[in-house]
VOFI-45158 format. One line per 3 residues: number of its first residue (from 1); their letters; for each residue x, y, z of N, C-alpha, C, O, CB. Coordinates in steps of 0.2 Angstrom, whole numbers, plus 5000, padded with zeros to 4 digits. Glycine has a CB too. Layout:
REM residues N
NUM) a) X:Y:Z:X:Y:Z:X:Y:Z:X:Y:Z:X:Y:Z ~ ...
END
This chain:
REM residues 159
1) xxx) 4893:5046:5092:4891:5053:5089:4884:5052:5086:4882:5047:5083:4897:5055:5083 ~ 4882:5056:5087:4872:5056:5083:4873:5058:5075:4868:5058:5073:4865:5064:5086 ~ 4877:5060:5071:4876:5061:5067:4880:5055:5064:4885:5052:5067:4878:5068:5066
4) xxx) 4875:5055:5057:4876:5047:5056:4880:5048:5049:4879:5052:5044:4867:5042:5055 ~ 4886:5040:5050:4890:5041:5044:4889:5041:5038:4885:5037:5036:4894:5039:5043 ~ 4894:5047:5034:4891:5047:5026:4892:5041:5021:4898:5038:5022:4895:5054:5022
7) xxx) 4889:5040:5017:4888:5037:5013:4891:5039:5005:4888:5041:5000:4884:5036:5014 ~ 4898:5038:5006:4900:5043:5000:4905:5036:4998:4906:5031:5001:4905:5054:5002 ~ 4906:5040:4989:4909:5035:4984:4915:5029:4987:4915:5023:4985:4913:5041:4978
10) xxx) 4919:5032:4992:4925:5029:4996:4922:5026:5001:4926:5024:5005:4932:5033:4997 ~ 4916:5026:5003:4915:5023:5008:4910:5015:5006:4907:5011:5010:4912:5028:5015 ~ 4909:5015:4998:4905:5010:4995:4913:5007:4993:4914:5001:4994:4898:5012:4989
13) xxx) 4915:5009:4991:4922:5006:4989:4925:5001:4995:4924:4995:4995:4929:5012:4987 ~ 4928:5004:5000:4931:5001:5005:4925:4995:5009:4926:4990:5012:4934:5008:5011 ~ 4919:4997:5009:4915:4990:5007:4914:4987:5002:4912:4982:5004:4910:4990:5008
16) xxx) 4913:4987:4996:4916:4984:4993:4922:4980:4992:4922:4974:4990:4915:4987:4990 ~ 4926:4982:4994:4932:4979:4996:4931:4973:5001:4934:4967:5000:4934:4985:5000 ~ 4927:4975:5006:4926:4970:5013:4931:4975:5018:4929:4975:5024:4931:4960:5013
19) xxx) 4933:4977:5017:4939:4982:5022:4935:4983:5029:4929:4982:5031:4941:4992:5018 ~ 4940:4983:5032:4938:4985:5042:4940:4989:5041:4945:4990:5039:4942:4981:5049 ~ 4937:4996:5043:4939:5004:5045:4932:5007:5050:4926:5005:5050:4939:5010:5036
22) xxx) 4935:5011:5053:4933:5015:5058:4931:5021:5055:4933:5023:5050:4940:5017:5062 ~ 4925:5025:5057:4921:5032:5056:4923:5036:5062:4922:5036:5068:4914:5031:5056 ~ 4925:5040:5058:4928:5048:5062:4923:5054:5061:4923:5056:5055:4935:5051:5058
25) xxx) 4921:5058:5064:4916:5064:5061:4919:5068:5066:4919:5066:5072:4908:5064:5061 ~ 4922:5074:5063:4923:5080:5067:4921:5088:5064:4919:5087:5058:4929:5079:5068 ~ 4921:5094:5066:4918:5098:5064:4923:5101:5058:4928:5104:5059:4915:5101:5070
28) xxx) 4921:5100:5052:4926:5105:5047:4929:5112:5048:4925:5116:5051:4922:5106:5041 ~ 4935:5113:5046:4935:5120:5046:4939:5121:5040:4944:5118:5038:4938:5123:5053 ~ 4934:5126:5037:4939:5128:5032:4947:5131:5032:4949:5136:5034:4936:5131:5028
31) xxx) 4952:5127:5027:4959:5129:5027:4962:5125:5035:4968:5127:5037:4960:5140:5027 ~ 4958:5119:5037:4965:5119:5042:4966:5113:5043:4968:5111:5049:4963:5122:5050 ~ 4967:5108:5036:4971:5104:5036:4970:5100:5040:4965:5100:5043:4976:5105:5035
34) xxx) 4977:5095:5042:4976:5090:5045:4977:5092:5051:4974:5089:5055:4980:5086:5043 ~ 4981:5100:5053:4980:5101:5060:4976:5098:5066:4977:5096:5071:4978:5105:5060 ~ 4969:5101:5062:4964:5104:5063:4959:5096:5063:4956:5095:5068:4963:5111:5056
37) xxx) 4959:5091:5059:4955:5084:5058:4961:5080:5065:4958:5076:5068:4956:5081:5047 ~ 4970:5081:5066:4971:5077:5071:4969:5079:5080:4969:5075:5085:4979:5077:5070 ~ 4967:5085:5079:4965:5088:5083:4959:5086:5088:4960:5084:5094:4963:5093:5079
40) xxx) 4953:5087:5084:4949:5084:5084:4948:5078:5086:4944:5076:5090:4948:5085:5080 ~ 4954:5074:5082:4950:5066:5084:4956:5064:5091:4956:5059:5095:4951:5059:5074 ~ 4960:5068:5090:4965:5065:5097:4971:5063:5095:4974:5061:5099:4962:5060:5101
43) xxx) 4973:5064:5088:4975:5058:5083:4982:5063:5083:4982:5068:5085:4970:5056:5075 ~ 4987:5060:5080:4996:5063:5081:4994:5063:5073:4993:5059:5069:5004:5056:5085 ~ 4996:5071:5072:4994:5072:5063:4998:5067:5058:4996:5064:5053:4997:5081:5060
46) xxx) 5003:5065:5061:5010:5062:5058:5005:5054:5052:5006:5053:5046:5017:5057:5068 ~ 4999:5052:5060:4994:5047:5055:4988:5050:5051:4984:5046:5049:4991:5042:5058 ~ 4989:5057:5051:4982:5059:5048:4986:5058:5039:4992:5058:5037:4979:5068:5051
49) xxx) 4981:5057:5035:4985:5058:5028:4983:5060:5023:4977:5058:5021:4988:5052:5025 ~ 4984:5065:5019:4979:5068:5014:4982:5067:5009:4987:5067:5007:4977:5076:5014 ~ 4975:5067:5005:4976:5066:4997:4976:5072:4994:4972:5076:4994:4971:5062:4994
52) xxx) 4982:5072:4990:4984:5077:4987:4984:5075:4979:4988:5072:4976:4989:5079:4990 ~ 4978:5079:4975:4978:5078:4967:4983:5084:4963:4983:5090:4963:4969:5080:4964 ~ 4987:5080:4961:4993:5085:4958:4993:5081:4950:4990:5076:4948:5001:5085:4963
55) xxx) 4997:5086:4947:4999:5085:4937:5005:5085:4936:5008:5089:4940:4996:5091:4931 ~ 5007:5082:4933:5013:5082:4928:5013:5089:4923:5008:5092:4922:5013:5075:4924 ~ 5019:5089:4922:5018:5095:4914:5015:5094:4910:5015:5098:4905:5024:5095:4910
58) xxx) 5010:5087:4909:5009:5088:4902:4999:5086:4906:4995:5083:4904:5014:5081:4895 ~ 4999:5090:4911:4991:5090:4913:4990:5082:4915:4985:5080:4913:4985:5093:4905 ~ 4993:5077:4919:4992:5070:4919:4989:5073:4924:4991:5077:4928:4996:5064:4918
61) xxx) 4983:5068:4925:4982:5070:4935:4987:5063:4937:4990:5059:4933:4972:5068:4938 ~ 4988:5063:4946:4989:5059:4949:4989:5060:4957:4989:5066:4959:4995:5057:4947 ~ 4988:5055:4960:4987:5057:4967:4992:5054:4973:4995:5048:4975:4980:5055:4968
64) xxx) 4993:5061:4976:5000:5059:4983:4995:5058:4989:4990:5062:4990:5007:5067:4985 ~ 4999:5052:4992:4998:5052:5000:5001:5054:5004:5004:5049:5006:4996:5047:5002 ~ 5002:5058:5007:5007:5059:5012:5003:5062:5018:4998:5065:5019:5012:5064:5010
67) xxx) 5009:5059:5025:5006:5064:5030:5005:5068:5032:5008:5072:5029:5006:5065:5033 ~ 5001:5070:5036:4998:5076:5037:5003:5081:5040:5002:5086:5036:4992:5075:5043 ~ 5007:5082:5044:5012:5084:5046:5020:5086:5041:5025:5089:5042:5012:5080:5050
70) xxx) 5017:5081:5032:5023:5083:5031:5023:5086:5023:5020:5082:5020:5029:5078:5032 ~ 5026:5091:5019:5026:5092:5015:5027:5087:5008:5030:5081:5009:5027:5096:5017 ~ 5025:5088:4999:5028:5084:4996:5033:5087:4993:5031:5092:4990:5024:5080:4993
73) xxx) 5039:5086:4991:5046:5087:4988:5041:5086:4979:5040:5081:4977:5053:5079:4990 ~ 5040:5091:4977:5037:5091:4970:5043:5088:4965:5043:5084:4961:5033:5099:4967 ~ 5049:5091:4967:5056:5088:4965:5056:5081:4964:5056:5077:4959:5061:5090:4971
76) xxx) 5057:5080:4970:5058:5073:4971:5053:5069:4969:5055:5065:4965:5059:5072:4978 ~ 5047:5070:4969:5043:5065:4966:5045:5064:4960:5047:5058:4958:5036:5067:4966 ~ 5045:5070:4955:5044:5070:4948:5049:5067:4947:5048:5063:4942:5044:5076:4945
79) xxx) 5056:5066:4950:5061:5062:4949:5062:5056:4947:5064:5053:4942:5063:5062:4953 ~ 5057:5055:4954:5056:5045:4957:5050:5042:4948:5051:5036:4945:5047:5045:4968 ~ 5045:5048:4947:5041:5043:4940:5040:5046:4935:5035:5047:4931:5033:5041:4941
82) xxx) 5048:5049:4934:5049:5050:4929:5047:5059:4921:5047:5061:4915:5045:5043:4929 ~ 5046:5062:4927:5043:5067:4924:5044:5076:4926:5043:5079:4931:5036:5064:4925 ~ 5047:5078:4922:5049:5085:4922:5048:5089:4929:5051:5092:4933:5046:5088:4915
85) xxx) 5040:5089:4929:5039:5093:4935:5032:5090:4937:5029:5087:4933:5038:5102:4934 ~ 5029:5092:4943:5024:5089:4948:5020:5096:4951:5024:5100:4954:5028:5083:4955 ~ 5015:5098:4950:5011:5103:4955:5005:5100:4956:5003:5095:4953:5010:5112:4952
88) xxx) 5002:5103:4961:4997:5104:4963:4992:5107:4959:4992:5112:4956:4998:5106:4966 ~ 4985:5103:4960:4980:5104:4954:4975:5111:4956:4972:5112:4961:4975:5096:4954 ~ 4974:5115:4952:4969:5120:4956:4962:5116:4959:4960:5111:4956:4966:5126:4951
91) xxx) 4960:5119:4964:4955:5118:4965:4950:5112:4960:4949:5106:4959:4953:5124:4966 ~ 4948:5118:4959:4942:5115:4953:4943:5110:4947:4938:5106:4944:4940:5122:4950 ~ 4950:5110:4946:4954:5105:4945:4953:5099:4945:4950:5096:4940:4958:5105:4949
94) xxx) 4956:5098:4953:4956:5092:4957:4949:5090:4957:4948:5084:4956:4959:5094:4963 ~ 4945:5093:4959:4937:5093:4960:4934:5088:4954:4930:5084:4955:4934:5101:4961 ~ 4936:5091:4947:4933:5089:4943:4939:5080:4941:4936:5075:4938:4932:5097:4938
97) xxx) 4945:5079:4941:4948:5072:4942:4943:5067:4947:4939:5063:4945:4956:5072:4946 ~ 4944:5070:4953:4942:5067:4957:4934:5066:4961:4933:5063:4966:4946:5069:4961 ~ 4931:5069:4958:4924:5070:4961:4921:5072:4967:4915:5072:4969:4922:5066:4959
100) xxx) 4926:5072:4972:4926:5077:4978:4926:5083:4978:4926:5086:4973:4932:5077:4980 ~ 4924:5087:4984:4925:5093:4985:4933:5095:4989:4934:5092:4994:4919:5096:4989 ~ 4939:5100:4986:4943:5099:4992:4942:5099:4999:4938:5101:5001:4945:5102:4992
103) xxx) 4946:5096:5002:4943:5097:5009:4942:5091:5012:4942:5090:5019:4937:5100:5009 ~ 4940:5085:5007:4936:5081:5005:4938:5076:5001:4933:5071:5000:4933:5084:5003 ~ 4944:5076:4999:4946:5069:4994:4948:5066:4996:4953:5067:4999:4950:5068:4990
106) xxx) 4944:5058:4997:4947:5052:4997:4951:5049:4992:4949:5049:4986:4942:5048:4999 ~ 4958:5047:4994:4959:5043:4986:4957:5036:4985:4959:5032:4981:4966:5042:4984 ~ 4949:5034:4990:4945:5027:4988:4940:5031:4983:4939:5037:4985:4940:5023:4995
109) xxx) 4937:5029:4977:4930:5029:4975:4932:5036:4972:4930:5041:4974:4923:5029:4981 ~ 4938:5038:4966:4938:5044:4963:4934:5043:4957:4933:5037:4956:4943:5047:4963 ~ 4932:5046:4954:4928:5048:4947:4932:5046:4943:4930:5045:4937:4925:5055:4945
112) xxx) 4940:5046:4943:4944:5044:4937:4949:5038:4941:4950:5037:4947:4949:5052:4933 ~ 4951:5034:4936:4957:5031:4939:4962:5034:4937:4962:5038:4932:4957:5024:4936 ~ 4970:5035:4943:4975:5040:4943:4980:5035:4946:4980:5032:4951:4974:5047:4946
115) xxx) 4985:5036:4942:4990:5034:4950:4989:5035:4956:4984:5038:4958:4996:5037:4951 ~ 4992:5033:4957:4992:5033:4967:5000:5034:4970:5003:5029:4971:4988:5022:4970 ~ 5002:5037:4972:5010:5037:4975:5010:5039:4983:5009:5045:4985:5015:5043:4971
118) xxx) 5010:5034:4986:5011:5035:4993:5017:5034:4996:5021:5030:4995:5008:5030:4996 ~ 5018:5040:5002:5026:5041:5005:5026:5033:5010:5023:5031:5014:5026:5049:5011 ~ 5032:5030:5006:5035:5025:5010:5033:5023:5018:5030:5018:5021:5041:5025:5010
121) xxx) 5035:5028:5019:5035:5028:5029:5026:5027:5032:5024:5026:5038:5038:5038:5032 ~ 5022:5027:5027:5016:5028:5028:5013:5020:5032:5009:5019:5037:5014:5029:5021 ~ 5016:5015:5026:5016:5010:5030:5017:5004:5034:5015:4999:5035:5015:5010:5029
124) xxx) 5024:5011:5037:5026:5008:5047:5020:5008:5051:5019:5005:5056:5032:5012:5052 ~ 5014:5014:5048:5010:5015:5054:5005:5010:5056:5003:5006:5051:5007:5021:5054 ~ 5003:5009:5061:4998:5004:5063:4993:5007:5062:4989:5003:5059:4998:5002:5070
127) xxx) 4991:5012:5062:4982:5015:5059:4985:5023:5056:4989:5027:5058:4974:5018:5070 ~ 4982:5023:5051:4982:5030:5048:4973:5032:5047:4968:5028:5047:4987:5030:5039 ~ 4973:5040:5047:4965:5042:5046:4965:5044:5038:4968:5049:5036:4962:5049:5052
130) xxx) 4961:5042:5034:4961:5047:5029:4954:5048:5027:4948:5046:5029:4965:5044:5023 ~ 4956:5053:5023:4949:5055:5022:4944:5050:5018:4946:5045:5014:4949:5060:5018 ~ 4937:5050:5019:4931:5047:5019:4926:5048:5014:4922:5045:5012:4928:5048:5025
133) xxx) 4928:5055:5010:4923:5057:5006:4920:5062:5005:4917:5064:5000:4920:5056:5005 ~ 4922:5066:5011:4917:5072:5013:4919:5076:5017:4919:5072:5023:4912:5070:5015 ~ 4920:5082:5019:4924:5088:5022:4922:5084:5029:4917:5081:5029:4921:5098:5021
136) xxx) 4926:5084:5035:4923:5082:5041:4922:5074:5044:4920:5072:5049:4916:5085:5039 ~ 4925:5070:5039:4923:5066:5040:4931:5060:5036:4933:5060:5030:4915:5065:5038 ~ 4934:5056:5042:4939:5053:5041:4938:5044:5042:4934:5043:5047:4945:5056:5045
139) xxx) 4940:5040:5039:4941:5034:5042:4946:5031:5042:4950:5033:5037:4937:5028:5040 ~ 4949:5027:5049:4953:5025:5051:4953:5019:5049:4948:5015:5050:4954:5026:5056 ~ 4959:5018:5045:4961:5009:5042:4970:5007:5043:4974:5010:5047:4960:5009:5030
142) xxx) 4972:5003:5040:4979:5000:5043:4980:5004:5037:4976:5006:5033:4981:4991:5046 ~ 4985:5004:5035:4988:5007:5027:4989:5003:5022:4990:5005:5016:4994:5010:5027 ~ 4990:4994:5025:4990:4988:5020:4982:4989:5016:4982:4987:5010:4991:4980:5025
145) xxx) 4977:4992:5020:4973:4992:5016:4971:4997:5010:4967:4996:5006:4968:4991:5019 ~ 4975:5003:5010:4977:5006:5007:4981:5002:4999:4981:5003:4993:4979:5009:5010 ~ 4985:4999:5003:4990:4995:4997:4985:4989:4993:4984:4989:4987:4997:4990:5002
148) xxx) 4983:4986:4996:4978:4980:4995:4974:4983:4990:4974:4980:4985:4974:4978:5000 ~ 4969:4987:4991:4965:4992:4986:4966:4995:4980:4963:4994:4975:4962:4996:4988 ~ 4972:5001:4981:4975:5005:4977:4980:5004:4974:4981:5007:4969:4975:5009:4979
151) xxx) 4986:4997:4978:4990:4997:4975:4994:5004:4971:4995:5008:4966:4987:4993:4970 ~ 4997:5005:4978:5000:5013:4977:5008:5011:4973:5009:5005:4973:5002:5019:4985 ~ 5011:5017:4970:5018:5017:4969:5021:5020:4978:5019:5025:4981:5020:5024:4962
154) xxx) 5026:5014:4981:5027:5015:4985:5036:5022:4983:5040:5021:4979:5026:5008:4989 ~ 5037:5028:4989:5037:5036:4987:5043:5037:4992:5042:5034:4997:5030:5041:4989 ~ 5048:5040:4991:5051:5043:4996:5050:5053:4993:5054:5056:4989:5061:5039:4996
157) xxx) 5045:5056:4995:5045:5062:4992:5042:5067:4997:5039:5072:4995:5042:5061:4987 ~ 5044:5066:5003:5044:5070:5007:5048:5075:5007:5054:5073:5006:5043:5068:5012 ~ 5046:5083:5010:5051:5086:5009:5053:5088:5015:5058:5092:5015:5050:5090:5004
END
């Protein structure tokens, strides 16, 4: 591809790291999810995985990984760590935890440290894509490097 990869907060992290990952660039569209990014790259959505900044009741941020294909059990989560209810952050929210734009969140290189809770099943896969930092743009890593870095709460909270 001619268009040259971004340099954003999670992609100085995962070097930093030393990490082995793959650059993905495809064309953004707004509202169309992981569809729309497995699409693109050829990729079975099941490995695409988005980061999702969600709160507790008492405003905590935290961040879910799940796949692209499946929704998160807000129930079930809140269950698993302990805490009354789990939603989804607004927008601008999220934007302002995480220093991303939606669209756009990596959960490498956020502006705050947060939990991390990743769906178990995540890592049977041999390559997952996540996002990179920036609408349009994914890198592909194994998911141990996910674990290795972030040290997630590993999740049954799919719904």
């Amino acid at each position: 591809m001619a268009e040259k990869t971004p340099v954003t907060a999670a992609v100085r992290m995962l070097r930093q790291h030393q990490a082995v990952f793959s650059d993905h660039l495809y064309e953004y569209e707004e509202k169309g999810g992981t569809a729309v990014s497995s699409r693109e790259l050829g990729v079975e959505e099941h490995a695409v995985i988005k980061t999702l900044v969600m709160e507790d009741e008492r405003k905590r941020p935290l961040i879910v990984l799940m796949h692209g294909d499946r929704e998160v059990s807000t129930k079930n989560l809140a269950r698993h760590i302990g805490v009354k209810t789990i939603s989804p952050c607004s927008p601008e929210t999220a934007s302002r935890h995480s220093g991303y734009m939606v669209g756009g969140t990596s959960p490498f290189g956020m502006r705050k440290a947060m939990p991390v809770y990743m769906e178990r099943s995540i890592v049977d896969l041999p390559k997952i894509y996540i996002n990179g930092g920036k609408r349009g743009y994914l890198v592909g890593i194994t998911p141990q490097v996910v674990v290795d870095i972030l040290k997630p709460a590993l999740v049954n909270a799919a719904a």
